[in-house]
C-alpha positions as a printed Julia matrix, in Angstrom:
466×3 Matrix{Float64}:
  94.5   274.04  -35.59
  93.42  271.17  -37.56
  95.6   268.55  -39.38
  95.78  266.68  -42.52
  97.87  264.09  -44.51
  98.68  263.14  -48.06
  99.97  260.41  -48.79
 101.73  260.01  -52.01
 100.88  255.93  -53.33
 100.19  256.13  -56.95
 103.63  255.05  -58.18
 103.87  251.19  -60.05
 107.3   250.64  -58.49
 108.71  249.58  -61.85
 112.37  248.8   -60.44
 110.71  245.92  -58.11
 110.33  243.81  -61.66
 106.88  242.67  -60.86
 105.01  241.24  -63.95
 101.65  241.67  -61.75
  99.31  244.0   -63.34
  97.41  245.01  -60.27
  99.98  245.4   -57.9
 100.42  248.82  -56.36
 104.09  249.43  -54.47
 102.88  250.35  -51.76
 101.15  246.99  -50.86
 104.38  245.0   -51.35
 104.71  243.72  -47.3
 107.35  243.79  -44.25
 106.62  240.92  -41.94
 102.8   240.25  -43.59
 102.11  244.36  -43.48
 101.83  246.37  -46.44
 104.16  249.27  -46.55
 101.85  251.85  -46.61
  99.94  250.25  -43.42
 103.44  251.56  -41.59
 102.85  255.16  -43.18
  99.09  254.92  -41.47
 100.43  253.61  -38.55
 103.17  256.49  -37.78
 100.53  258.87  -38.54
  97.68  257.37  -36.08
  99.42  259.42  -32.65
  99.38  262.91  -34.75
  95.7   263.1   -34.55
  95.08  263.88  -38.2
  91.48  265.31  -38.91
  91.58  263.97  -42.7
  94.16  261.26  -44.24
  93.8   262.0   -48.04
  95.54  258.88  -49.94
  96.39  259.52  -54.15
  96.72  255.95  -55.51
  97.24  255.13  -59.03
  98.89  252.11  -60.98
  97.25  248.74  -58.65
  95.11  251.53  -57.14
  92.15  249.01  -56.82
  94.71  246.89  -54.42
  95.76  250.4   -52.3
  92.47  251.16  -52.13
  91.53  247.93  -50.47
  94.63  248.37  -47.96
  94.28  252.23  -46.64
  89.76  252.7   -47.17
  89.3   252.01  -43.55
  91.78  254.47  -42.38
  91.76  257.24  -45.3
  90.02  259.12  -48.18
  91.01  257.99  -51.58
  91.64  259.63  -54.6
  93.12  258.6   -57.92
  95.89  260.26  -60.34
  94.88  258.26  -63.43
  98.39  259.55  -65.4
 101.66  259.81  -63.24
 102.61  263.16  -63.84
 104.64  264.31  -61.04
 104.3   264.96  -56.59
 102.81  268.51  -57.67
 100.13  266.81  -60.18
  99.67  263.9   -57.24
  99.18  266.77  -54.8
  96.78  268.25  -57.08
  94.55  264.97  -57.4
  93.86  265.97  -53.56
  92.38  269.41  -53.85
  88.87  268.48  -53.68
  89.17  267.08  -50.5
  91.11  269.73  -48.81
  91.18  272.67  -50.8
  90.03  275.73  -48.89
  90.64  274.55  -45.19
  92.14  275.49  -42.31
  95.47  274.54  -41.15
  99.05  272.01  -41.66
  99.07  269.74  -44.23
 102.12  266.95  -43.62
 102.73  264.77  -47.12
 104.83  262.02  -47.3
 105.32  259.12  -49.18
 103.47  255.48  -48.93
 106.76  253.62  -49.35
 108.72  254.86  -46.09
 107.46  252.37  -43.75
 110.43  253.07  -41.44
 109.1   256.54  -40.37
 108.29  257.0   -36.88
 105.74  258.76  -35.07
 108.16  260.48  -33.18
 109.74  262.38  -36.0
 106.47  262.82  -37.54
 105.41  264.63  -34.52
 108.62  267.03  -33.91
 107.93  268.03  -37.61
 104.51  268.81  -36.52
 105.51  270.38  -33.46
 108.53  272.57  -35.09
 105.95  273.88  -38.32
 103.86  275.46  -35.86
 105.94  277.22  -32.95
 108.41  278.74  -35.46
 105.09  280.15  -37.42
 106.67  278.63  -40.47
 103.69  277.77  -43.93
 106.44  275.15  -45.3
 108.84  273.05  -43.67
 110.81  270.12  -44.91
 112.03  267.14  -42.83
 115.69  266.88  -43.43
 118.22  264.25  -42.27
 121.56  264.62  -41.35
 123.6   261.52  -43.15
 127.22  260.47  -42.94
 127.22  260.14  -46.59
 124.32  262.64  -48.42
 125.92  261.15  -52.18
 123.17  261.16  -54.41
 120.56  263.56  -52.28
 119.38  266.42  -53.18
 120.73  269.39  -50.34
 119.16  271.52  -48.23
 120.44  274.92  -48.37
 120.24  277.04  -45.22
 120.6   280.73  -44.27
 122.36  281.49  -40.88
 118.96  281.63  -39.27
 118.18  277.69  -40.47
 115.37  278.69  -42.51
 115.57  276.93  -45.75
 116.91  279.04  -49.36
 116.63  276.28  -51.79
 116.52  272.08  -52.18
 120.09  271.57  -54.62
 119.76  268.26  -56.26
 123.41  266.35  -56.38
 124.16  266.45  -59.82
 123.97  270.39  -59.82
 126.0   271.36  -56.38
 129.31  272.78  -56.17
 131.89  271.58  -54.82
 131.33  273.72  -51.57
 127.86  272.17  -51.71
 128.47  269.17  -51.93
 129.96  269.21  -48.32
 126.54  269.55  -46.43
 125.48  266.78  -44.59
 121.76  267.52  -44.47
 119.3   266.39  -47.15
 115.7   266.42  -48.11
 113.71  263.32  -46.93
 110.74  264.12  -49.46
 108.66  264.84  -46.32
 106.81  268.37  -45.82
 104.39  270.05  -43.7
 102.15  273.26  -45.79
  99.8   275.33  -44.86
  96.88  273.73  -46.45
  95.44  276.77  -47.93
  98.34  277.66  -49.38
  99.43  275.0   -50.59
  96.61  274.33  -52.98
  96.35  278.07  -53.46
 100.22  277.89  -54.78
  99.77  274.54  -56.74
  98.72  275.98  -59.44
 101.61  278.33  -59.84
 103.89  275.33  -60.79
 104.7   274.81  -64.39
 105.88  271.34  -66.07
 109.26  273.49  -67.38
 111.09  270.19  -66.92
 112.17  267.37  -69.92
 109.65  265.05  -68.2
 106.8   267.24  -67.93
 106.04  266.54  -64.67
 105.28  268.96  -61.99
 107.47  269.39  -58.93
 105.91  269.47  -55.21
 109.62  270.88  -54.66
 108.83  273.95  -57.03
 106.78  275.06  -54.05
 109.95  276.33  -52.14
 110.93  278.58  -54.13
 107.33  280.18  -54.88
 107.01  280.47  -50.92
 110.2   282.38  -50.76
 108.94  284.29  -53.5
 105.86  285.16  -51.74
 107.8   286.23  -48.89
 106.43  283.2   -46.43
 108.68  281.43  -43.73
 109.85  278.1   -45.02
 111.78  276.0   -42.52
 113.71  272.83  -41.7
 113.38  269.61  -39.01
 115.93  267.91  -38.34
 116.17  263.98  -37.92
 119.35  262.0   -37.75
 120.63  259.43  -39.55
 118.77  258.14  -42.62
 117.05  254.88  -41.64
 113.78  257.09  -41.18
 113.95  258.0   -44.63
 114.73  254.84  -46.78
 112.21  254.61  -49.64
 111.15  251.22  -51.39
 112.13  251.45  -55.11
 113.45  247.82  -55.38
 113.11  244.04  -53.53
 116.86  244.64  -52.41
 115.5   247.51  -50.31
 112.4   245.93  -48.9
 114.59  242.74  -47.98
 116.98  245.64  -46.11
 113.85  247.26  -44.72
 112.2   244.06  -43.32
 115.57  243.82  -41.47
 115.58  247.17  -40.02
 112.31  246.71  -38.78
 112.43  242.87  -37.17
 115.5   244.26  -35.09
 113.1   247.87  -34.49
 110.38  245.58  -33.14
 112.19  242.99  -31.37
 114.67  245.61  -29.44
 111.44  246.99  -28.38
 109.74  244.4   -26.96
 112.95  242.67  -25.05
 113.37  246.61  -23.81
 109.45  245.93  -22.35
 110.71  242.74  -20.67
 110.43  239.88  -23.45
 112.91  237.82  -24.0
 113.9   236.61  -27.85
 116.82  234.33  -27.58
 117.61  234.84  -31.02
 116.88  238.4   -32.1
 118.65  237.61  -35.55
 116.47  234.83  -36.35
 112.8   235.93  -34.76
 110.71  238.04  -36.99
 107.38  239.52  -34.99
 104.74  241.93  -36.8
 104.23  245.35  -35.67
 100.83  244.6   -34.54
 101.86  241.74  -32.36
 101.73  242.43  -28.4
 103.71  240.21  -25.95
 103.6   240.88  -22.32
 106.57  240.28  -20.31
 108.76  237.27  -18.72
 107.52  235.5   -21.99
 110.18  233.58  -23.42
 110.62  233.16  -27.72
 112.83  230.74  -28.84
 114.79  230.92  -32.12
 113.38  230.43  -35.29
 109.8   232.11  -34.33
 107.54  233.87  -36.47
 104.58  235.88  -34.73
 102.57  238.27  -37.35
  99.01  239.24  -37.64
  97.16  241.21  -34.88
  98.52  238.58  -32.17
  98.54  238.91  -28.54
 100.7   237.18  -26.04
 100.39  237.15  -22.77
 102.97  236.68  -19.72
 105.14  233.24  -19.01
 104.64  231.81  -21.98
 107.31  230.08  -23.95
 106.88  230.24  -28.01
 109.23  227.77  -30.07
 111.34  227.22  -31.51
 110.7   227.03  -35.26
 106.8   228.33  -34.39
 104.5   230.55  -36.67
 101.61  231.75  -34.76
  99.64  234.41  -36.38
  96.18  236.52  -35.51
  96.8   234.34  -32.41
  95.36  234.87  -29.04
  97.37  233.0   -25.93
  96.86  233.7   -22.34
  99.02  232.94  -19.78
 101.7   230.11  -18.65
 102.06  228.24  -22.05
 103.84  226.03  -23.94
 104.16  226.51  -27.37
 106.28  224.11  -29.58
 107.31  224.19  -33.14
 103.48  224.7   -34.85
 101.99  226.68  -37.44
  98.99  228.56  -35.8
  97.07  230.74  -37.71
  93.9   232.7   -36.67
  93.23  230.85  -33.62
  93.09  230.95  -29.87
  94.45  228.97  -26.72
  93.26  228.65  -23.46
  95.79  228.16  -20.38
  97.96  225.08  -19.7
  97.73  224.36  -23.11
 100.71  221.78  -24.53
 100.6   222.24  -28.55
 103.28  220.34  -30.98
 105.99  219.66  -32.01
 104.9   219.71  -35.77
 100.94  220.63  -35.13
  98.99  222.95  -37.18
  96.46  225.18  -36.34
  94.11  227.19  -38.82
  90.29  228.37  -39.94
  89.84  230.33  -36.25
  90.99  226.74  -34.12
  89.73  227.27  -30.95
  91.76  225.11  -27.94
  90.33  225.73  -24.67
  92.31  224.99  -21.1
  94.1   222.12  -20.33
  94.56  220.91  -23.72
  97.06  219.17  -25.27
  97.86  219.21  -29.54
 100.28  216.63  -30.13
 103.25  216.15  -32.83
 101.37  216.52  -36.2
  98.49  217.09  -35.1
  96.38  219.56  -37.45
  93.15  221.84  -36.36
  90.88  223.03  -39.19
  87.84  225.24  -37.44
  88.03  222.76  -34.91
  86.62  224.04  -31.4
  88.36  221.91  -28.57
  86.97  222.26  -25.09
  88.49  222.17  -21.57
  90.67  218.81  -20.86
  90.91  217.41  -24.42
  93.73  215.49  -25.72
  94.67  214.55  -29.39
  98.62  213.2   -29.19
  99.62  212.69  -32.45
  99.13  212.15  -36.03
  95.56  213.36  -36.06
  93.33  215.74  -38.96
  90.35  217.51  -37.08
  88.51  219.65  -39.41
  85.16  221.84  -38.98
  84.35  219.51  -35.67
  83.31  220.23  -31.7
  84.85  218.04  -28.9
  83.51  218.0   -25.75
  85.45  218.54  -22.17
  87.63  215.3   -21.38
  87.39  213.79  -24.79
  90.84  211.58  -25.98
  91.42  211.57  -29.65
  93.71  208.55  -30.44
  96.3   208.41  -33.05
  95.51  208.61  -36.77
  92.04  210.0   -36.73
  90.2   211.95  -39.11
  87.32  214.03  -39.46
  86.24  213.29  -42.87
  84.26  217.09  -43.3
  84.11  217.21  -47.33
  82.37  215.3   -49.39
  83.88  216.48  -52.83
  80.86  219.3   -52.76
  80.04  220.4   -49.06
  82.12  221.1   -45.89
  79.84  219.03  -42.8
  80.48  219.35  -39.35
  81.02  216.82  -36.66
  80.18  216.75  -33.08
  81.79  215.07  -30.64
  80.46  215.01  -27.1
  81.88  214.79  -23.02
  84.31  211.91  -22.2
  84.43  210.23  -25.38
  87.2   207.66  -26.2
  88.14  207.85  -29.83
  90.27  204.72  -30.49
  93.38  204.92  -33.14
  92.82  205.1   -36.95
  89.29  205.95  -36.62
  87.44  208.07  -39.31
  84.21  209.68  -38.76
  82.56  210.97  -41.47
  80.42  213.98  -40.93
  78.1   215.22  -40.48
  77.82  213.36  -37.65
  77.88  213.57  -33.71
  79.03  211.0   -30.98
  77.04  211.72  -27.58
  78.61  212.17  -24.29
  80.92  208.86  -22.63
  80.51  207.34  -26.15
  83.6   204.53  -27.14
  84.78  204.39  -30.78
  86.63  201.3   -31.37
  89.96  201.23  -32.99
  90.27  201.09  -36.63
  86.35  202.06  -37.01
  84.75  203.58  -40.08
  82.02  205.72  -38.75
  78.92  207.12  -41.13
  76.26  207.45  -38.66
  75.27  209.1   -34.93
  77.0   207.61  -31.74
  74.36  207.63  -28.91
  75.27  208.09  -25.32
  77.13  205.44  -23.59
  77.22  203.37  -26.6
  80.28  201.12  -28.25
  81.22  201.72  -32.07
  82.75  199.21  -33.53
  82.3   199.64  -37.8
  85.32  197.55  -39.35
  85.31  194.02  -41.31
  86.11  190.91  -39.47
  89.52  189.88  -39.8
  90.03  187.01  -42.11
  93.32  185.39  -42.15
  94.46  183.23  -45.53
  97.12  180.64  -44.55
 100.02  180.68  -47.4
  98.45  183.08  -49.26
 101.08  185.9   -49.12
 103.28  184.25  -51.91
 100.53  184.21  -54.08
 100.1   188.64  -53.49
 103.07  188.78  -53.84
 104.17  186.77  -57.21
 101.09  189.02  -58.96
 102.55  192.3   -58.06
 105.62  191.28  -59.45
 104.27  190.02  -62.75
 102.3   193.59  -62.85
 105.43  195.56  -62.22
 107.8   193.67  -64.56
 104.7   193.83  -67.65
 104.62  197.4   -67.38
C-alpha cells in the first residue's frame, strides 16, 4: 500500500515576535537545522511515495528549505488544518492508500513513533488514527476519549471536559494517519461552524464515526515527541532536548563528549568511535568525524571532513577538510572549502580562506592565507599575508614545493613563487618568484642618530592642537 505525508508549515508563528516579513516558523533552526528539516528527516525511514508540504506566511523561505525533499503547495489565507489539508488535494486526491499529517514545527518526533503509527493504522484495518501521548500532566490538551475496545469516540478539548474527563492522561498530539481517499473525499463535509471560521482537520473524527469507519489510537509516552514551536522559549527548550538526544546517542555508539552539557553537535554530524570531544565544542553542518580524533575544546567545526588520529584545538572550521596528522590551533580559522592535506600543521591564529595546503606544510602563527595553493614542505613564517583583493577582484596566489616564506611577508596576488624559492623577511612581494631564487623587496634600513626626540615632540604638538 502506498504512503503519503502532509505536512502542515503555513503558519507565521506570530508568538515568536519576529519583525521579519519573510520568515516562515518552520525555518526558525535547532543547532543550524530548520525545524521542519527534523519533520523530513523522521519521515525519510517510512518510505513515503509523495511528501506534500502546505506553506504559507515566509512560504518563499519554506519553499527553499523542504523543494528537494517534497511537493509544495501554498494556502494563500490561513484558514484552518482542514482548509491547509485542502490546499493538498490536487496532489493526492483520488489515490490509493495512508496518508500520515503532522505538523512542520515538531522537530522532536522520531522515526520510531512515526513508524508504530504507521504500523498500528494498518494491522488494526483502521481509515483514521490519531497519535496520542500519555502525559503526567495533560492540563491544557485536548483528550482522547476511548471506548473499552481503544478505538477512539471523540477529541474533548480542556476547557469543555468534565470533571471525570479531565482525569485521562492521554491526549491528542495533532498527528494522524487517513485513508487518503477518504480523507479528501470527507474534507469537504467540514463546515467553518466555529467563531473563527476556520475549518477543523479534527471535525474529521466525528464524520468517520458517522460514516461508520474504524478510527483508532497509538500510543507514545511522555510528551517530548510532541512539543510544538509557538515561541523562542520553546525552541531554546527544544534545542536542549535535542543536543542531549544527539549527544546520548553518539557516546551510546562509543564517542566520548566530556561535557555533554556544554557540546552541541547537529543531527547530520557523524563521529566514529574512540573519538574524544572536549567541552565547549560545536560540530554542525553535514560533518564527518572519523576515529581517534580529539576535537577541542572551545572548537566549531562545521560541513567538516576529518579522517583519522587528529588533533583539533580551539578553531573555527567551516566547510573544509583535513588530512591525517594534522595539528590545527589554538585560535585558527578555517573557511571558503580550506583544504589541509596530511601532516600539516595550522598554528595559533592562523586563518585559511579557500586556501588549499598540501602534504607537510606548516604556517605557526599569526598568519592570513586567502584564495592561495602551497606546495608539499612549504613553511609559512609568522605574520604573512596573502593580499587576494584588490578593492574589485579576488586573485589567487601560488605557492610552490619547499618554499621558505620568511616573517611579515606579504605577497600580493596574483602571483606564484616556484618550487625551493626563499622569501626574505619583511618582503613586499608584487611579482613571480622563479625557482631557486631569493626575494628580498623591502627599503634599506636608514638609521637617523637623535632623531627620535624630534618624532616625538611633533606628535605631541599634533595631539595637544587637536
Amino acid at each position: 500500500m502506498k504512503k503519503y505525508a502532509i505536512i502542515l508549515a503555513a503558519g507565521k508563528g506570530t508568538r515568536m515576535k519576529s519583525k521579519l516579513e519573510n520568515k516562515s516558523k518552520v525555518s526558525y533552526e535547532i543547532l543550524k537545522t530548520p525545524l521542519v528539516k527534523y519533520v523530513l528527516k523522521a519521515l525519510k525511514p517510512l518510505n513515503v511515495d509523495k511528501i506534500v508540504t502546505v506553506v504559507g506566511f515566509g512560504g518563499e523561505v519554506t519553499k527553499s528549505i523542504v523543494e528537494d525533499e517534497s511537493f509544495v503547495v501554498w494556502q494563500h489565507e490561513q484558514k484552518g488544518t482542514g482548509h491547509a489539508i485542502m490546499q493538498a488535494s490536487p496532489a493526492l486526491k483520488g489515490e490509493e492508500g495512508s496518508t500520515i499529517i503532522l505538523c512542520g514545527d515538531t522537530p522532536l518526533l522520531q522515526s520510531s513513533t512515526l513508524e508504530k503509527l504507521m504500523l498500528e493504522h494498518e494491522n488494526n484495518h483502521n481509515l483514521l488514527t490519531v497519535l496520542g501521548a500519555k502525559v503526567p500532566n495533560p492540563f491544557g490538551y485536548g483528550r482522547l476519549l476511548q471506548d473499552e475496545n481503544g478505538d477512539l469516540l471523540k477529541i474533548i478539548e480542556h476547557k469543555e471536559c468534565n470533571e471525570e474527563q479531565l482525569k485521562i492522561d492521554v491526549v491528542n498530539t495533532g498527528v494522524y494517519v487517513f485513508d487518503n481517499k477518504l480523507l479528501f473525499e470527507y474534507l469537504d463535509l467540514i463546515k467553518p461552524n466555529n467563531k473563527a471560521g476556520e475549518y477543523y482537520l479534527t471535525d474529521l473524527i466525528e464524520i468517520f464515526k458517522n460514516k461508520g469507519h474504524k478510527v483508532g489510537v497509538s500510543l507514545m509516552y511522555g510528551d517530548e515527541e510532541m512539543l510544538g514551536i509557538n515561541d523562542r522559549v520553546q525552541l531554546a527548550y527544544a534545542t536542549k532536548l535535542m543536543k542531549n538526544r544527539i549527544n546520548t546517542k553518539l557516546m551510546l555508539s562509543g564517542v566520548s563528549i566530556e561535557d555533554p552539557d556544554n557540546t552541541y553537535i547537529g543531527a547530520d554530524v557523524v563521529v566514529a568511535p574512540d573519538t574524544i570531544i572536549k567541552p565547549n565544542t560545536t560540530i554542525l553542518g553535514k560533518t564527518v568525524i572519523g576515529e581517534r580524533n580529539i576535537i577541542g575544546p572551545n572548537t566549531y567545526l562545521e560541513n567538516m571532513e576529518i579522517g583519522d588520529d587528529n588533533e583539533i584545538i580551539m578553531s573555527h572550521l567551516v566547510d573544509s577538510t583535513i588530512g591525517h596528522d594534522v595539528k590545527v590551533g589554538p585560535f585558527a580559522r578555517m573557511r571558503g572549502h580550506a583544504i589541509v592535506e596530511a601532516n600539516n600543521k595550522v598554528g595559533n591564529f592562523v586563518e585559511l580562506k579557500g586556501a588549499h595546503l598540501h602534504d607537510g606544510v606548516k604556517s605557526a602563527h599569526l598568519t592570513y592565507l586567502g584564495d592561495c595553493e602551497i606546495g608539499d614542505r612549504t613553511n609559512v613564517g609568522c605574520g604573512t599575508i596573502t593580499a587576494n583583493y584588490d578593492g574589485y577582484n579576488k586573485s589567487r596566489t601560488v605557492i610552490g614545493k619547499d618554499v621558505f616564506v620568511g616573517s611579515g611577508s606579504i605577497i600580493i596576488a596574483p602571483l606564484e613563487v616556484k618550487d625551493n624559492a626563499f622569501i626574505a623577511a619583511g618582503s613586499t612581494l608584487n611579482k613571480d618568484v622563479e625557482e631557486d631564487a631569493l626575494a628580498i623587496a623591502r627599503c634599506k634600513q636608514e638609521n637617523k642618530i637623535g632623531y627620535s626626540h624630534i618624532i616625538k615632540a611633533r606628535a605631541k604638538a599634533k595631539k595637544e592642537n587637536k
